[in-house]
C-alpha angles and dihedrals in degrees: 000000000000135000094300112047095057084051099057086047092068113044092197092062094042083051088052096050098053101045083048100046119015099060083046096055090037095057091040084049089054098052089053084059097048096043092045092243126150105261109249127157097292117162117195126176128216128306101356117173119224123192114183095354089171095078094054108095105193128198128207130317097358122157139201123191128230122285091023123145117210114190111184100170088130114131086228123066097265100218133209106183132202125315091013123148132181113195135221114321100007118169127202130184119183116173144160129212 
């Protein structure tokens, strides 16, 4: 049985599993929205703090924890590519000149 069948065996995990990942990918799918950007698996924790976020290109299944700035006034695309995660309290600072 995969993933999701042990899962669903045991209720508490399923319940972990969903307090950890579907309000992330709900609020990351929100943003997409927001931004205009194509929906892809995108998992974003509380109260992140985005400057120039028109200039982050992001691939498949990344994720940002809560309470995280991401500055991306750089000249150049600031790229995260696929499978990346930044964890709790990350702060990134990309700028030109």
């Amino acid at each position: 049985m995969g993933r999701l069948g042990d899962l669903l065996k045991n209720p508490s995990d399923l319940r972990y599993a969903f307090d950890k990942g579907a309000v992330a990918l709900a609020r990351g799918l929100i943003w997409q929205v927001f931004h205009l950007r194509f929906p892809r698996p995108l998992f974003l924790g509380a109260g992140i703090k985005f400057v120039s976020a028109d200039n982050l290109r992001l691939g498949n299944d990344v994720s940002i924890g809560a309470h995280s700035y991401i500055e991306t006034s750089a000249r150049e695309q600031v790229t995260f590519g696929n499978r990346v995660t930044l964890r709790e309290n990350t702060w990134i600072q990309c700028r030109s000149g």
